[in-house]
C-alpha positions as CSV (number, residue, x, y, z in Angstrom):
1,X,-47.4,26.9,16.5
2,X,-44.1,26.8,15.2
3,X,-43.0,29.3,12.2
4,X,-41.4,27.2,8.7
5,X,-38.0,28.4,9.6
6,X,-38.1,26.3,12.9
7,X,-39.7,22.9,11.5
8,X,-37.0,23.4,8.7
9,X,-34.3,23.9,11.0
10,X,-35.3,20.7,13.2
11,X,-35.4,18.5,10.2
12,X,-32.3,19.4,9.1
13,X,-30.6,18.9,12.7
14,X,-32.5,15.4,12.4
15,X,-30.7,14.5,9.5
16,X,-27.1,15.6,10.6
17,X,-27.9,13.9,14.2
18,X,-28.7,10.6,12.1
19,X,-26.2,11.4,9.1
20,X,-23.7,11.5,11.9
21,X,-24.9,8.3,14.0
22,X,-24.5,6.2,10.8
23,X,-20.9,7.2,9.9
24,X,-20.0,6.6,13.3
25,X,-21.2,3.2,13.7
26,X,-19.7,2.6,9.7
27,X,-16.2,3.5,11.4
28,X,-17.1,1.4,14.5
29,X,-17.8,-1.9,12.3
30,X,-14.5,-1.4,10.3
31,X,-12.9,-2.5,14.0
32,X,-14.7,-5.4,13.2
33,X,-14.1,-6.8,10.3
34,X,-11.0,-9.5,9.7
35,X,-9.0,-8.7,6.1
36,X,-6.8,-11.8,5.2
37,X,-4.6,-10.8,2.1
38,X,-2.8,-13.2,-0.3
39,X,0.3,-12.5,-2.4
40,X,3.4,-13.3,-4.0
41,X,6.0,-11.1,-5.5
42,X,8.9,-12.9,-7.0
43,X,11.7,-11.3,-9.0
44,X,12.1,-12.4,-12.8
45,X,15.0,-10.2,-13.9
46,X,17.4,-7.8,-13.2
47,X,17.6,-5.2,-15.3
48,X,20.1,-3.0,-14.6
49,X,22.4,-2.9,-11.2
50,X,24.9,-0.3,-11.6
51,X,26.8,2.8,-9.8
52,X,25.9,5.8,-10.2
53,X,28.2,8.6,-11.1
54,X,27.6,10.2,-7.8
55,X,28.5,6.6,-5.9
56,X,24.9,5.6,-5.3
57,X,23.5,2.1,-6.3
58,X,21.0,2.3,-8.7
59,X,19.2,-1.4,-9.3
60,X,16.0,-1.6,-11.8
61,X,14.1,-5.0,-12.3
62,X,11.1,-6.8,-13.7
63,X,8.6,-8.3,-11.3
64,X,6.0,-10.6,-11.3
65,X,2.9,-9.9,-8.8
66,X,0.2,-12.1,-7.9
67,X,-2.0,-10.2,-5.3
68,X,-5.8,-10.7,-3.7
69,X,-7.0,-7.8,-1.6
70,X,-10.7,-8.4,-2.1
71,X,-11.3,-9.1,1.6
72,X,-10.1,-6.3,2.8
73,X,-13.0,-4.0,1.1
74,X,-16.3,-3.3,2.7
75,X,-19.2,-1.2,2.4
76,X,-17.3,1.7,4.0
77,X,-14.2,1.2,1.9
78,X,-14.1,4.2,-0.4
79,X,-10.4,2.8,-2.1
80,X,-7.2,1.0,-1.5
81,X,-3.7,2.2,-2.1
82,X,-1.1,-0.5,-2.4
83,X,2.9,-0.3,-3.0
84,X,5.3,-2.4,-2.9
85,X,8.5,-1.9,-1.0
86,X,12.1,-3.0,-1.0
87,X,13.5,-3.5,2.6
88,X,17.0,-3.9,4.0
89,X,19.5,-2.7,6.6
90,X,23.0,-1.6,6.1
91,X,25.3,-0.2,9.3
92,X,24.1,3.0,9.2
93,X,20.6,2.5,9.0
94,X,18.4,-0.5,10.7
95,X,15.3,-0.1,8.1
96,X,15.6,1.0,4.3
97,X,12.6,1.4,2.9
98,X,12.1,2.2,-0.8
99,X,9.0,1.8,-2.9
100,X,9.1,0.0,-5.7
101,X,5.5,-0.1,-7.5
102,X,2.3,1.6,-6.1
103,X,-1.4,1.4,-7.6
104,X,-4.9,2.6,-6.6
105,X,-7.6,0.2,-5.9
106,X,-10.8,1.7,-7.0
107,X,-13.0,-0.8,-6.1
108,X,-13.0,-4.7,-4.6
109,X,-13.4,-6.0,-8.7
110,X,-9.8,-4.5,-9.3
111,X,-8.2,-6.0,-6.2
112,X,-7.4,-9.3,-7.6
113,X,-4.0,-8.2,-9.5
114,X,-1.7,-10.9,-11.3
115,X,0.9,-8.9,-13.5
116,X,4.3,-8.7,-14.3
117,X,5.9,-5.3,-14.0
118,X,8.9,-3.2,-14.3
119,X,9.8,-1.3,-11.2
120,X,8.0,2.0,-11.6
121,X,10.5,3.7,-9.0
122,X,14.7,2.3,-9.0
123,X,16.0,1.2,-6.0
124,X,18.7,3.5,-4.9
125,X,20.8,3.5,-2.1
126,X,23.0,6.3,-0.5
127,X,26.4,4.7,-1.4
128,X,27.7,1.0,-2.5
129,X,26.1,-1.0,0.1
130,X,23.6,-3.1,-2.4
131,X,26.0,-5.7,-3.8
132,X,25.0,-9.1,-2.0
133,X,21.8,-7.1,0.1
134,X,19.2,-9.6,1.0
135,X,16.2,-7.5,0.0
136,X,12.5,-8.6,1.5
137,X,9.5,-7.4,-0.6
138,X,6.8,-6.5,1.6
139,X,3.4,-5.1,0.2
140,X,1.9,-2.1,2.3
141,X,-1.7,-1.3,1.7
142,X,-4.0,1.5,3.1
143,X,-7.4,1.6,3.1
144,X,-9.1,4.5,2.6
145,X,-12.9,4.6,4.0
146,X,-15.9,6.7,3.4
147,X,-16.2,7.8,6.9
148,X,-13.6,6.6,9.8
149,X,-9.8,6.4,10.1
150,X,-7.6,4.9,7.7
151,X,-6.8,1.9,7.8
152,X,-3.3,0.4,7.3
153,X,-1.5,-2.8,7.3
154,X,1.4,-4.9,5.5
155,X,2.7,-8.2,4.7
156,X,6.3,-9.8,3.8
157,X,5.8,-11.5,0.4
158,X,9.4,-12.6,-0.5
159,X,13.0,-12.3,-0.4
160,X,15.9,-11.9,-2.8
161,X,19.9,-11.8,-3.1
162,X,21.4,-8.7,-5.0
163,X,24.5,-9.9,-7.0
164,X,27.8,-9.1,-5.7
165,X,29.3,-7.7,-8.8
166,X,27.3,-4.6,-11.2
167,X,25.5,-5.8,-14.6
């Protein structure tokens, strides 16, 4: 017969075996599953678009947001992280990226988001080469799951002119 130690032990290796089946096949559905996200981001002011003493350009606006990112929870989705980027090329560099406005997701009844905002971070460049920049506002989100790999994913939302002279 088999001492309380040993049963013990073989129930608990049960349990991680099975514990460990199930977050497999939770990351293995997440292939699965088809996310189709909505979303509008449209610029309502400028706010400020100046120089900065150091020779940087330094633009702060107000936006308005419209976004639906329900579809992309599941049962496995533990949160989403979302920001929203400013994106252009200059000479020197082919992709500028700067973020804009970020919020967590905590769950999929706070993932409908309509809301006008200020930008929470200014859009900066390394020298004067914003004046008359078409800028494209793409959204970036990341899914973080309970068990798996993280998941990630973006779409282009709109587009907007910077003014050729500072306000």
């Amino acid at each position: 017969m088999h001492s309380s130690v040993q049963r013990l032990n073989t129930l608990i290796t049960l349990a991680a075996v099975l514990l460990g089946a199930l977050c497999c096949t939770a990351s293995f559905l997440d292939y699965f599953h088809i996310h189709s996200v909505h979303g509008t981001a449209e610029v309502i002011k400028i706010k400020k678009f100046r120089k900065q003493l150091n020779g940087n350009d330094e633009v702060t606006m107000t936006l308005n947001l419209s976004l639906d990112l329900r579809s992309t929870f599941t049962w496995n989705t533990k949160q989403a992280f979302v920001f929203l980027a400013a994106e252009y090329e200059t000479q020197k560099n082919l992709v500028n990226q700067i973020s804009l406005w970020d919020h967590i997701i905590p769950d999929k009844e706070h993932a409908k988001i309509q809301t006008q905002v200020s930008t929470k971070y200014p859009l900066t460049d390394q020298g004067s080469n914003l004046r008359g920049k078409k800028i494209e506002l793409v959204l970036h989100w990341h899914l973080m799951p309970n068990t798996g790999r993280m998941i990630q994913d973006k779409l282009a939302l709109s587009h907007f002119y910077l003014p050729e002279a500072y306000t």
